[in-house]
C-alpha positions in Angstrom: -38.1 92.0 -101.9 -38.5 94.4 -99.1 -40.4 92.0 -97.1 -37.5 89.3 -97.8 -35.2 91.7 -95.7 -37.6 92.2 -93.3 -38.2 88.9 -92.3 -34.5 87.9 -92.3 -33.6 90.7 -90.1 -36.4 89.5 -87.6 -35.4 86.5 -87.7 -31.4 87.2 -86.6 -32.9 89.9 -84.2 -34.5 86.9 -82.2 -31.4 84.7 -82.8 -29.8 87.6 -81.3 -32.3 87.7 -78.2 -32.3 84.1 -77.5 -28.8 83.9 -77.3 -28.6 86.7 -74.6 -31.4 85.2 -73.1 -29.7 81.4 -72.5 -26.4 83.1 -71.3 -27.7 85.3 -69.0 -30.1 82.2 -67.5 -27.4 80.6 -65.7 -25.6 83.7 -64.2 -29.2 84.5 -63.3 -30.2 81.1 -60.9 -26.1 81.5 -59.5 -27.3 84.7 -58.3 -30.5 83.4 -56.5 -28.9 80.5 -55.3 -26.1 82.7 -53.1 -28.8 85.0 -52.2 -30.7 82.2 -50.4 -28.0 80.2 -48.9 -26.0 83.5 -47.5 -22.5 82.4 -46.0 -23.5 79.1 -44.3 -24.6 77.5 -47.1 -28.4 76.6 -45.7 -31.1 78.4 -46.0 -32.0 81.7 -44.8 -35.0 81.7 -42.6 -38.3 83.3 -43.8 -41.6 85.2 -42.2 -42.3 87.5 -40.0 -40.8 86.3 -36.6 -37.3 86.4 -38.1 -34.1 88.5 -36.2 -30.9 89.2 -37.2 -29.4 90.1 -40.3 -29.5 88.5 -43.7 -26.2 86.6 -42.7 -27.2 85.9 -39.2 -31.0 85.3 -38.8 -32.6 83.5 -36.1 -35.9 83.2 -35.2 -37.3 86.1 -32.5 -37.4 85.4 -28.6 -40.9 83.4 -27.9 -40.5 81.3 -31.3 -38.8 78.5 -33.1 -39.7 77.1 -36.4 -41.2 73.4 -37.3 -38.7 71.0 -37.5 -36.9 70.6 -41.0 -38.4 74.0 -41.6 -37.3 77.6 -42.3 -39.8 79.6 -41.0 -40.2 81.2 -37.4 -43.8 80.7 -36.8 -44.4 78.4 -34.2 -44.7 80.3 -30.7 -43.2 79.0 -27.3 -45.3 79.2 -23.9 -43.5 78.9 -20.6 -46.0 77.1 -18.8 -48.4 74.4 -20.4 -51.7 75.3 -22.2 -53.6 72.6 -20.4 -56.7 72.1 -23.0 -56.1 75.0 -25.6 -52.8 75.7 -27.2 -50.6 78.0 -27.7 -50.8 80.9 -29.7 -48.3 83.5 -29.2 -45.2 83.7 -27.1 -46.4 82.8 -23.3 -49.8 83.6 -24.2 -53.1 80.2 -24.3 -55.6 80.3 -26.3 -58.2 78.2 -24.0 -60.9 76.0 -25.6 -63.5 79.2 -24.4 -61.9 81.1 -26.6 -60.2 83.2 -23.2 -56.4 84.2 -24.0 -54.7 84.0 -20.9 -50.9 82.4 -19.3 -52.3 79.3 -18.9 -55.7 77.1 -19.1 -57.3 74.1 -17.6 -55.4 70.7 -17.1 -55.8 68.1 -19.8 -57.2 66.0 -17.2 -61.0 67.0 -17.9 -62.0 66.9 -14.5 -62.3 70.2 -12.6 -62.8 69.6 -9.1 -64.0 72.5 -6.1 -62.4 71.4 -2.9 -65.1 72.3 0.3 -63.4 71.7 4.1 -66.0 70.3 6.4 
């Protein structure tokens, strides 16, 4: 009979625990969900060019995120890249592998002017 009790008492023990379990499940996701959207009701933005404050971010000076996204991690160059791209604020990375201000023009054609 002992075993009888035992496996009755399990059995309201996880009644017990499933109960807590669903009713804390919804408080739970109402918590994520206002820790995400903060006071303007979007979300926050994410990574690790992100200034600000948890109810203010924005993304660092020198970069913006993708469109529709969230996260700072596109960089903005002043002047164009010419053939390579940009990859940090204001700084080229040129198809030589060079990281400089700027590169060549697009144009392909590099030309050395000579006066006669």
């Amino acid at each position: 009979m002992w075993w009888l009790r035992l496996l009755i008492l399990g059995f309201w023990s996880a009644l017990v625990v499933l109960g807590a379990t669903e009713d804390a499940k919804p408080e739970q996701k109402e918590v994520s969900r206002t820790k995400r959207r903060g006071n303007t009701g979007q979300l926050g933005l994410k990574g690790p060019n992100v200034c600000g404050t948890r109810q203010h971010s924005y993304c660092c000076p020198g970069w913006k995120t993708l469109t529709g996204g969230n996260q700072c991690i596109v960089p903005i160059c002043r002047s164009s890249c010419g053939d390579g791209f940009c990859s940090r604020p204001n700084m080229c990375t040129c198809p030589n592998g060079q990281i400089a201000p700027s590169c060549g023009s697009k144009s392909g054609c590099v030309c050395v002017c000579v006066c006669v």
